[in-house]
C-alpha positions in Angstrom: -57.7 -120.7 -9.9 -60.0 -121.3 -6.9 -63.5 -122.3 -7.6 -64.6 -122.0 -3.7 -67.2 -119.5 -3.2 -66.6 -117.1 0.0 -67.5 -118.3 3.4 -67.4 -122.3 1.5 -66.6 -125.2 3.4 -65.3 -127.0 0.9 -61.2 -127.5 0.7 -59.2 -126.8 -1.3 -58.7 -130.6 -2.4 -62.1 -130.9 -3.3 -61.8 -127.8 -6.0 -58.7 -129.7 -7.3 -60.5 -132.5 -7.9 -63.4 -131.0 -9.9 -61.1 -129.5 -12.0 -59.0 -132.4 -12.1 -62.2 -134.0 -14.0 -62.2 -132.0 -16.5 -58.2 -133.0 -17.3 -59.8 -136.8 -16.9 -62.3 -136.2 -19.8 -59.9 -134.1 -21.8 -58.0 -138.1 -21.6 -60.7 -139.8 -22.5 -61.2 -137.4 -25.4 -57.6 -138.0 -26.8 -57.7 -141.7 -26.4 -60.9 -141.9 -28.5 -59.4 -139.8 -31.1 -55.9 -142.1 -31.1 -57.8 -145.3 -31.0 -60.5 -143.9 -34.1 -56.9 -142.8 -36.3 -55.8 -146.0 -35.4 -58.4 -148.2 -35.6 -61.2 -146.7 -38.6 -59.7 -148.3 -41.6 -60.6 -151.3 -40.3 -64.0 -151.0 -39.5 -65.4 -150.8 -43.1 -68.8 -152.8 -43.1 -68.6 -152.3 -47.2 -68.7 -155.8 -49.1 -66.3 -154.5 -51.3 -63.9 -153.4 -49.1 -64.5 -155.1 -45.7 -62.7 -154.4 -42.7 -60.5 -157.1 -40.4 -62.4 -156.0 -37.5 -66.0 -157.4 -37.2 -68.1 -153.8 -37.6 -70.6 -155.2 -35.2 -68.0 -156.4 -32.4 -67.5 -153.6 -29.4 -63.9 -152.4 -31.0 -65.5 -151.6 -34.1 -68.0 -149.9 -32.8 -66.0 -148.0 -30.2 -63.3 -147.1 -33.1 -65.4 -145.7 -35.8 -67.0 -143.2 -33.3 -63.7 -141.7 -31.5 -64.0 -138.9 -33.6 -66.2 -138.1 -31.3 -63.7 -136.7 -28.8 -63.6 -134.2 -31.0 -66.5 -132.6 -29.5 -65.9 -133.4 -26.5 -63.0 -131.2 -26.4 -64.9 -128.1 -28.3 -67.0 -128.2 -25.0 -64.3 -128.7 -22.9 -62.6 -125.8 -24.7 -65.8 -123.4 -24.0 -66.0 -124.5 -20.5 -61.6 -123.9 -19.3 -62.0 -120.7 -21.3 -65.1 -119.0 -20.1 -64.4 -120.1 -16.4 -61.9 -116.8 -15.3 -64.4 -114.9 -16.9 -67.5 -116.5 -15.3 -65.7 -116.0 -11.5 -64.4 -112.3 -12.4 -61.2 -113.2 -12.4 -60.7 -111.6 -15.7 -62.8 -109.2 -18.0 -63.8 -108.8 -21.1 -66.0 -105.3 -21.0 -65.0 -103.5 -24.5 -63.5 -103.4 -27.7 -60.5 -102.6 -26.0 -59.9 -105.6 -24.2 -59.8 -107.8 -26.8 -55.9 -107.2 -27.6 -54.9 -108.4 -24.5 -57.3 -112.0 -24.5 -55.8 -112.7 -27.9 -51.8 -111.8 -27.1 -52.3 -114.2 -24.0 -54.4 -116.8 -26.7 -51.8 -116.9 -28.9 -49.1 -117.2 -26.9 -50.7 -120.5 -25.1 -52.0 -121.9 -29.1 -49.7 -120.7 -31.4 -45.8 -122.1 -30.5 -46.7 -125.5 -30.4 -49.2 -125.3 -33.6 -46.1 -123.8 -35.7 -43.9 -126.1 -34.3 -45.8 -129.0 -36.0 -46.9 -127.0 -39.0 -42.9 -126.6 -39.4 -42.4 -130.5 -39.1 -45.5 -131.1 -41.4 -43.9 -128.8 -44.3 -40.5 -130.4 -43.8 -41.8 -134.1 -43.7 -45.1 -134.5 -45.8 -45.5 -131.9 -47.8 -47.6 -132.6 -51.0 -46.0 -130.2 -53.2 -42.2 -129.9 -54.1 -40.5 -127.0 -52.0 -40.6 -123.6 -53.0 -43.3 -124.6 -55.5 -46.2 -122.1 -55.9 -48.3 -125.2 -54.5 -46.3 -125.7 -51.6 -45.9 -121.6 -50.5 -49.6 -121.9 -50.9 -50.0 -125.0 -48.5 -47.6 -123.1 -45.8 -49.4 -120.0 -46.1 -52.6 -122.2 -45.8 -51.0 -124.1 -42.6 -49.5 -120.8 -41.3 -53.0 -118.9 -41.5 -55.0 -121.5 -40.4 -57.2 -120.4 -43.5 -57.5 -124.2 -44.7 -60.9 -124.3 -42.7 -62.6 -122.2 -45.1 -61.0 -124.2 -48.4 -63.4 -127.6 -49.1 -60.5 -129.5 -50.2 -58.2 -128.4 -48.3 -60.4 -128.5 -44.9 -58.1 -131.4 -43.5 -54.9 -130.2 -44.7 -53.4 -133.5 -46.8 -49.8 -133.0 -45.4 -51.5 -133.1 -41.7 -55.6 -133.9 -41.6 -56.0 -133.7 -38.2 -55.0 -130.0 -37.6 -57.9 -128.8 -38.6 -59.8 -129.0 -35.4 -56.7 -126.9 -34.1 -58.0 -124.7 -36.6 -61.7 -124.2 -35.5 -59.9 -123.8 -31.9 -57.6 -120.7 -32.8 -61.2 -119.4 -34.8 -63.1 -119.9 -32.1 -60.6 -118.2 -29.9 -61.0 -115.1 -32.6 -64.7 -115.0 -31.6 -64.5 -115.7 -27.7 -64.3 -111.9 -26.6 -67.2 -111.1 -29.2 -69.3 -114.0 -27.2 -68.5 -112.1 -24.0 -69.9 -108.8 -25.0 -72.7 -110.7 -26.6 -73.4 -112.8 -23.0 -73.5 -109.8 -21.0 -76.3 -108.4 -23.7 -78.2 -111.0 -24.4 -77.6 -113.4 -21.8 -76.0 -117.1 -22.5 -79.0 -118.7 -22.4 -80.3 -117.1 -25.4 -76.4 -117.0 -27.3 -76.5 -120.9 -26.7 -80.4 -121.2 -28.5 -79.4 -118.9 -31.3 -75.9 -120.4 -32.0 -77.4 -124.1 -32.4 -80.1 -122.6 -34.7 -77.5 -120.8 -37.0 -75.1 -123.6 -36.9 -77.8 -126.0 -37.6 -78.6 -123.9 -40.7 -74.6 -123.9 -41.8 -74.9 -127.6 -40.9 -77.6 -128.3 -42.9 -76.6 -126.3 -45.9 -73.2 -128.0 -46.2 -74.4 -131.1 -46.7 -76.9 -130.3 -49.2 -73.9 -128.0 -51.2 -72.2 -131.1 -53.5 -68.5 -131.2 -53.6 -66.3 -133.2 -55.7 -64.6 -136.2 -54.2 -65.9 -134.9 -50.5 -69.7 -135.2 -51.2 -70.4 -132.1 -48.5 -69.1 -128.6 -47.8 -66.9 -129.2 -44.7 -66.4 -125.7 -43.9 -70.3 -125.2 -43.4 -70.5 -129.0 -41.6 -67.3 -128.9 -39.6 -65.8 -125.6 -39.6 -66.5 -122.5 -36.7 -69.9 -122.3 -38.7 -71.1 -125.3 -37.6 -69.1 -126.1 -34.5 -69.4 -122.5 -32.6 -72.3 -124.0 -30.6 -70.2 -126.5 -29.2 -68.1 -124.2 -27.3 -71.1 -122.6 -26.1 -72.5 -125.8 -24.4 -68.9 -125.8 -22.2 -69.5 -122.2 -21.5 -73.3 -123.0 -20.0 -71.9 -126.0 -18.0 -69.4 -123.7 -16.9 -71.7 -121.0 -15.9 -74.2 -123.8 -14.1 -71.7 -125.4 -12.5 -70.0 -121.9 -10.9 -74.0 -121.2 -9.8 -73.8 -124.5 -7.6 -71.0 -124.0 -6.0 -73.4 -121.6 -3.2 -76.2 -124.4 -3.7 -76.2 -128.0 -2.1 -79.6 -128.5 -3.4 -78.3 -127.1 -6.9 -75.8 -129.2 -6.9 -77.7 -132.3 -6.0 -80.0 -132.0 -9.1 -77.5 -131.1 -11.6 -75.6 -134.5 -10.2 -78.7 -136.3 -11.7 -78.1 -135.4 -15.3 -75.4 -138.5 -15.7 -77.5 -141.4 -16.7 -79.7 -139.1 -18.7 -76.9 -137.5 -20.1 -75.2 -141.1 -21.2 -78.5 -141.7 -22.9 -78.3 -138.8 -24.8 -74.7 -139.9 -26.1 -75.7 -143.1 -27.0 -78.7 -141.8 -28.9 -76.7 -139.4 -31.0 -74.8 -142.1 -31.8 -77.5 -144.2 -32.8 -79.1 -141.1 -34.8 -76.0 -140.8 -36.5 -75.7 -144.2 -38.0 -79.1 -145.3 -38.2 -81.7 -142.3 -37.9 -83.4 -140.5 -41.0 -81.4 -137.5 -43.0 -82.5 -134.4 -41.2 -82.0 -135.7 -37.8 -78.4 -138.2 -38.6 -76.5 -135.0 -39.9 -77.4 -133.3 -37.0 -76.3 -135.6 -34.2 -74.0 -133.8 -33.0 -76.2 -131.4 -31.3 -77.9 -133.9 -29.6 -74.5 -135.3 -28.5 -72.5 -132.5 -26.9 -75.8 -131.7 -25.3 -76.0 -135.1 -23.4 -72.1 -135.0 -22.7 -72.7 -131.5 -21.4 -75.2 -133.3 -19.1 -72.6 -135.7 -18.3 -69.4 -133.0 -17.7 -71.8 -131.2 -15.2 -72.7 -134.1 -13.5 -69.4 -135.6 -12.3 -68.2 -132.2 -11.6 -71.2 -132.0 -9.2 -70.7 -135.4 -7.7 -72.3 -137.4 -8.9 -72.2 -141.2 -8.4 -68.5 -140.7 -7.3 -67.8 -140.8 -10.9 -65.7 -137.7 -11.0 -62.9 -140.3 -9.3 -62.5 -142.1 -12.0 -61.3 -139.3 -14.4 -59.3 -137.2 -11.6 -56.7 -140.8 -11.3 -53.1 -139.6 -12.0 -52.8 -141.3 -14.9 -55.7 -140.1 -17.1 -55.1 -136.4 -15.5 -51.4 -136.0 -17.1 -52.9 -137.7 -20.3 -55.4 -135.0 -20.2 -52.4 -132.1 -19.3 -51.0 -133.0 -22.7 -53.6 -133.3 -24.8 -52.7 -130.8 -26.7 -50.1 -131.5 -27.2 -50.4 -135.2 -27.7 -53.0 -134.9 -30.5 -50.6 -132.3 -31.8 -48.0 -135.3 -32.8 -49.8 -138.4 -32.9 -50.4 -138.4 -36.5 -46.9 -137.7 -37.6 -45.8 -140.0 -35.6 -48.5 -142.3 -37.0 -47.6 -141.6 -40.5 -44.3 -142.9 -40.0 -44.8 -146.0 -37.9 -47.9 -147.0 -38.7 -49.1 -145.6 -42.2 -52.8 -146.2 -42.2 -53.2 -147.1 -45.8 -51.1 -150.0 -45.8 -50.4 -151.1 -42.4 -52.5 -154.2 -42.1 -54.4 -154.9 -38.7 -51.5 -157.3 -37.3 -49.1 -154.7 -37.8 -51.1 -152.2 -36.4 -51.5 -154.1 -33.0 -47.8 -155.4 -33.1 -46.8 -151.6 -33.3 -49.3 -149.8 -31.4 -47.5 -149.5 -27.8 -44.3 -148.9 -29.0 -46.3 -146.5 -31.2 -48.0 -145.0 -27.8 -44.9 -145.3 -26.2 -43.0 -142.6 -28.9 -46.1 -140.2 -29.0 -46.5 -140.1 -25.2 -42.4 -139.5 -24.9 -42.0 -136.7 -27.5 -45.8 -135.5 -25.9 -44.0 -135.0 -22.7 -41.4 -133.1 -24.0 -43.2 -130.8 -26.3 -45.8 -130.3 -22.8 -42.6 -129.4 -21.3 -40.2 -127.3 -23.6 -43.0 -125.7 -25.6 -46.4 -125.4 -24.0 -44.8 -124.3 -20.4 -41.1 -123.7 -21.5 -41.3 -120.8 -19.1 -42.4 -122.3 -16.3 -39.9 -123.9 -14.0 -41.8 -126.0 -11.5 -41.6 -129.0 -14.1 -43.1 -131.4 -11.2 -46.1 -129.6 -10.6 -46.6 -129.6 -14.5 -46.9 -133.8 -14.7 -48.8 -132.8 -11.3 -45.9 -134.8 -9.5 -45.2 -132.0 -6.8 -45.8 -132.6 -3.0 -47.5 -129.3 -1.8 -47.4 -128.3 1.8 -50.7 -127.2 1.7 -53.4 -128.9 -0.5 -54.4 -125.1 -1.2 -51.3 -124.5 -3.1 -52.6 -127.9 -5.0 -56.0 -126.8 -5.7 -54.7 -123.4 -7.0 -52.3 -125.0 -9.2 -54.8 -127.7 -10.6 -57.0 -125.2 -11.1 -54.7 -122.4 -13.0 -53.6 -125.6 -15.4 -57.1 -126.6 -16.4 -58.0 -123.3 -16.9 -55.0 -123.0 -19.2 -55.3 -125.7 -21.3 -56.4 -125.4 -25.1 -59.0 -128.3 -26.5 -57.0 -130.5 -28.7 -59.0 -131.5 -31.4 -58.7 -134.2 -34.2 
């Protein structure tokens, strides 16, 4: 999808790139996640259960706060899904379009999440088969109702799917958000959303749960991660604005450094700030990465470069459906609970090797299985015009589902 405005200068290169970014940061989102399922067990500062990695050395500290991606791809998420919508290339004006966003929704989420849900049941299921307990765990997977369940919030058979699950929520809501923009405006959507996730946020750490210590649902389910799509769609909607603006553009390319700051704050916040303000860090975060996505994909400092490189872009193509297998492929290889560090290290390329493999193929066969231009998927393909490039960048990014952890 073409982001140049009419009457533009800019080439048709140049709109590939800035959407190429956002593949680059969808990259660096997965890595973080890998590296933190990797890496967190041993980062334990506890004297009673130390980690093997120093927990003040840069690893450590990196590690423990990939989660983080996590959010970075809810923004990312609100950004790729609101664009068409933002440049009138698709609608959303009544009740009765809704049908249509969610057929098209599901048929880009669903395949690939039942897929792995199928392998999950078949290899680590936590009840015997055809128990009660294990129909209910399937119909739990199948539903994506686990979000809702305290205990069952990370599903044990597969803990990482259920970000996947605030995704295919948040997708539930998206059309709602669209009628609600064009009321209210997003400006005002984005203020109340933070303010009622805040609340949900708040509340679900005060609500005291057996062997959990919070109510995830309220802490990180849709109620308190809606907001975070609705930073991507505000970076999307500023960033479509400067597109007709070089001064625009110039200022919203200032945000990086402050941005980074912001980052690094929440992450202080988080691990050394009072109560009120530590479990509510991630506000402050995605708000300074938001800073950040809108920057590069203004220009600034060059930095959009680094994260449009080949290598990190087809990363960030597959993210879905990379975080989709990592962790059964981790379970098996490296199992996290008794794999000592050594191990861990000794086993973690051929570990990346697997995942990025079976990634590739899954990307392939089940993600795009109906598309035939496989090159221009691994965005291998020589165009004979860099528009055809910039188009086809463009439709994939806008495509592409956050992967979550």
């Amino acid at each position: 999808m073409s982001l140049q405005s009419p009457g533009s200068t800019i080439i048709a290169d140049s709109r590939a790139q800035k959407i190429g970014a956002v593949n680059g940061f969808r990259g660096l989102a997965i890595l973080m996640v890998i590296l933190f399922h990797l890496l967190v067990p041993f980062t334990s500062s506890a004297p009673a259960f130390p980690g093997e990695l120093d927990p003040n050395g840069l690893l450590a500290i990196v590690a423990k706060h990939g989660f983080l991606g996590v959010n970075i791809f809810f923004v990312l998420s609100g950004f790729v899904l609101y664009l068409p919508y933002r440049t009138k290339k698709r609608a959303i004006d009544r009740l009765a379009d809704f049908p249509h966003f969610y057929w098209h929704r599901a048929a880009r989420l669903l395949p690939l999440y039942y897929t792995v849900v199928l392998v999950t049941i078949a290899l680590h299921a936590k009840s015997p088969a055809g128990s009660h307990a294990w129909y209910l765990e399937l119909g739990g997977l199948l539903s994506t109702l686990f979000i809702f369940v305290p205990h069952g919030f990370m599903p044990p058979s597969n803990p990482v799917l259920w970000s996947v699950g605030v995704e295919i929520w948040f997708s539930l809501l998206f059309p709602l958000l669209i009628l609600l923009i064009a009321r209210f405006g997003l400006g005002r959507l984005l203020l109340l959303s933070v303010v009622i996730c805040s609340a949900f946020v708040v509340a679900g750490h005060l609500i005291a749960v057996d062997r959990i210590g919070m109510f995830r649902p309220f802490v990180g389910g849709i109620f308190g991660s809606c907001y975070q799509f609705i930073f991507g769609m505000l970076v999307c909607d500023l960033y479509v604005k400067s597109r007709d603006s070089v001064s625009l553009r110039r200022f919203q390319s200032r945000g990086l450094l402050p941005g980074l700051l912001l980052m690094i704050a929440a992450i202080y916040l988080k691990d050394n700030g009072p109560w009120a303000v530590s479990i509510l860090y991630a506000t402050i975060f995605c708000a300074g990465f938001s800073m950040v996505l809108l920057a590069v994909l203004c220009g600034a400092w060059s930095a959009n470069r680094l994260f449009e490189a080949w290598p990190i872009q087809v990363v960030g193509c597959m993210c879905y459906s990379i975080y989709a297998w990592h962790s059964i492929i981790m379970v098996e290889m490296i199992p996290p609970d008794t794999s000592p560090l050594q191990d861990t290290l000794r086993l973690s390329f051929p570990y990346l090797a697997i995942t990025i493999l079976l990634s590739a193929l899954s990307y392939r066969y089940i993600e795009f299985g109906h598309q035939r231009d496989w090159r221009s998927l691994f965005l291998l393909r020589n165009s004979n015009s860099d528009e055809l490039a910039g188009a086809g960048v463009s439709r994939r990014a806008e495509s592409k589902p956050a992967a979550s952890s």
